[in-house]
C-alpha positions in Angstrom: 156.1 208.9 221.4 156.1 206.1 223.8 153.0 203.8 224.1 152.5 202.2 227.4 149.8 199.5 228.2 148.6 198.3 231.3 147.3 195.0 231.4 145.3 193.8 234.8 145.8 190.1 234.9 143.1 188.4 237.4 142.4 185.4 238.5 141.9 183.0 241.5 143.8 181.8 244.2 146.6 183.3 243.3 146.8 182.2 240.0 148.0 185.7 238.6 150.9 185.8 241.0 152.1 182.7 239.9 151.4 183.8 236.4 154.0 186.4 237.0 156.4 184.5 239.0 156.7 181.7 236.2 157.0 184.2 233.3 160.0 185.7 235.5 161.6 182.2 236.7 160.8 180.9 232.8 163.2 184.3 231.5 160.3 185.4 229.1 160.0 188.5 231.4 164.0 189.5 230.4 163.5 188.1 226.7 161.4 190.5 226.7 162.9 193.4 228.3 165.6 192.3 226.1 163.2 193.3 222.8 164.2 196.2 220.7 162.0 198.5 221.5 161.0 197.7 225.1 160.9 200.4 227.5 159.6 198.8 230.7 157.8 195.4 231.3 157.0 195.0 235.3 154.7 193.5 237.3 153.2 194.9 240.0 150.4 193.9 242.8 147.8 195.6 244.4 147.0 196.1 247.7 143.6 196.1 247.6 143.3 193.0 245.3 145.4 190.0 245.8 143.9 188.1 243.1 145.1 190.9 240.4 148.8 191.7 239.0 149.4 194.8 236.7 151.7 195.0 234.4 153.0 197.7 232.8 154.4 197.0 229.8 155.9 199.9 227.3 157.3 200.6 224.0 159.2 202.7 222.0 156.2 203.1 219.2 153.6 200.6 217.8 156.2 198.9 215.1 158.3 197.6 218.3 154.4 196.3 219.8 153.5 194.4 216.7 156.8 192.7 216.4 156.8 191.7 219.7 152.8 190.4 218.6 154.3 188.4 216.3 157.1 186.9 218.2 156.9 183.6 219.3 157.2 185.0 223.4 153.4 185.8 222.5 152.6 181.5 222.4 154.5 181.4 225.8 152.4 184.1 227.0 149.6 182.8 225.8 150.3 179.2 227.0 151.1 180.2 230.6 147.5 182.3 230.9 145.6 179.5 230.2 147.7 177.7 232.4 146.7 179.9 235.2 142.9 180.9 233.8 143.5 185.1 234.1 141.1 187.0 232.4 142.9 190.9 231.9 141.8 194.2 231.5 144.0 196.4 229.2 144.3 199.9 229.4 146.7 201.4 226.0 148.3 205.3 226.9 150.4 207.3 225.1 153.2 209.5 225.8 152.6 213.2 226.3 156.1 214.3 224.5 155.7 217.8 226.2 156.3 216.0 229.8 155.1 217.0 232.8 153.9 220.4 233.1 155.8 222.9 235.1 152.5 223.8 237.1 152.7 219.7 238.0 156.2 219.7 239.1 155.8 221.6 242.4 153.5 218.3 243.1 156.9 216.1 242.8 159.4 215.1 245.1 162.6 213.5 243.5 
């Protein structure tokens, strides 16, 4: 079971892109990745909405979340989003451990 959460960082003049570029130039992004349990931490930026960045940010199980919680990455986090006054939207999934669907497949080009 994987838990992924996606987290819609938003602000003005493109204060969440330079949210995301300082937690990347800083090296929280790859302390981070660098995390046992860590499965993905990326940023990415919409199209339609230049004053948002999504990150998706995943885990090997809720354990690996809450130590990450508690680690002190979570002040620099913290600090930096004040910095850059984002306001997020989170969105918490969990892993379907049956995959995708054969029916779904025929939908997917790799």
């Amino acid at each position: 079971m994987a838990i992924t959460v996606n987290i819609y960082y938003k602000g003005v003049n493109g204060n969440a892109k330079k949210f995301a570029e300082e937690m990347i130039a800083s090296g929280v992004v790859d302390d981070i990745r660098a995390e046992e349990g860590n499965i993905r931490y990326e940023y990415f930026f919409p199209l339609a909405d230049e004053e948002t960045v999504l990150l998706i940010d995943s885990w090997k199980d809720q354990r690996s979340i809450d130590i990450h919680h508690a680690s002190p990455m979570m002040g620099k986090i913290a600090e930096l989003r004040e910095k850059y006054d984002l306001h997020m939207k989170v969105e918490r999934y969990i892993s379907d451990e049956g995959g995708i669907p054969v029916a779904d497949k025929a939908f997917i080009k790799e």
